[in-house]
N, C-alpha and C positions, 0 to 999 in steps of 0.2 A: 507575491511568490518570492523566495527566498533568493538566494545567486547559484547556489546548489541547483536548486529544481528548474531555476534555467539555464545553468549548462547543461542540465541532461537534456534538458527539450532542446535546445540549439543544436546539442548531436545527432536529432532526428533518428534518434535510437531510442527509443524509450519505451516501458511497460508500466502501465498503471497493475499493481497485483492489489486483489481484494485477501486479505486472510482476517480468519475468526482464531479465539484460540479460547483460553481462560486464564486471568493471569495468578500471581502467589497466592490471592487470597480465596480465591477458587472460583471469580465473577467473568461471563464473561463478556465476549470483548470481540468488535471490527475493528477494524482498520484497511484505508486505504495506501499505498506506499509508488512511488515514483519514483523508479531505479531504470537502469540503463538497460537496455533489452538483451545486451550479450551477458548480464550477470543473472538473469532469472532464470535459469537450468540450475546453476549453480544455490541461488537461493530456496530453490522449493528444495536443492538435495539436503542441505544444510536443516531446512526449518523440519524435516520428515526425521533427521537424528539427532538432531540438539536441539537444546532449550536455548532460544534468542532472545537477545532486546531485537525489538525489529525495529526501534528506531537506527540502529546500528548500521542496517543495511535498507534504508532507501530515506526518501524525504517523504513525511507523513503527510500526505492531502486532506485526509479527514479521519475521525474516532469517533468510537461512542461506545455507549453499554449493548449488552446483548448480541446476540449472533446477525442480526439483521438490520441495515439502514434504513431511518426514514428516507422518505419520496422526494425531501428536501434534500437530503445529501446526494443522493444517487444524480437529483438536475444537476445540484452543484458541480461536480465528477465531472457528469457527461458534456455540460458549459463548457469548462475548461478540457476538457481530452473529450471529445467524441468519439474517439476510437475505444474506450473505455469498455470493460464488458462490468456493468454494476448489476 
């Protein structure tokens, strides 16, 4: 885990956020992200009117293709954040 993604666990403030999207080439795309829980009001308002890097705003737990996680990723997730909604 990176020193980012443990300070935000250290703050005992955190949000695991799930978002799909599609990225420039038109493929799409999960992602899991690990951000501090007083910035995710502020992040779903953002990602609803802009186009984001969303590595930009949080620390990326896991990716892949397609809209949906394997069974593999989702234990992974809930392993480390069991509060997790995968």
């Amino acid at each position: 885990m990176t020193n980012i993604a443990q300070k935000v666990i250290d703050q005992k403030s955190y949000v695991v956020e799930f978002v799909t999207s599609v990225d420039a080439a038109g493929k799409a795309f999960f992602m899991y992200l690990l951000m501090p829980g007083d910035y995710l009001q502020t992040f779903r308002q953002k990602l609803a009117t802009e186009s984001l890097n969303l590595k930009d705003h949080g620390v990326v737990l896991a990716s892949g293709e397609g809209h949906t996680p394997s069974e593999e990723v989702k234990k992974y997730i809930l392993s480390k954040f069991p509060d997790a909604t995968v």
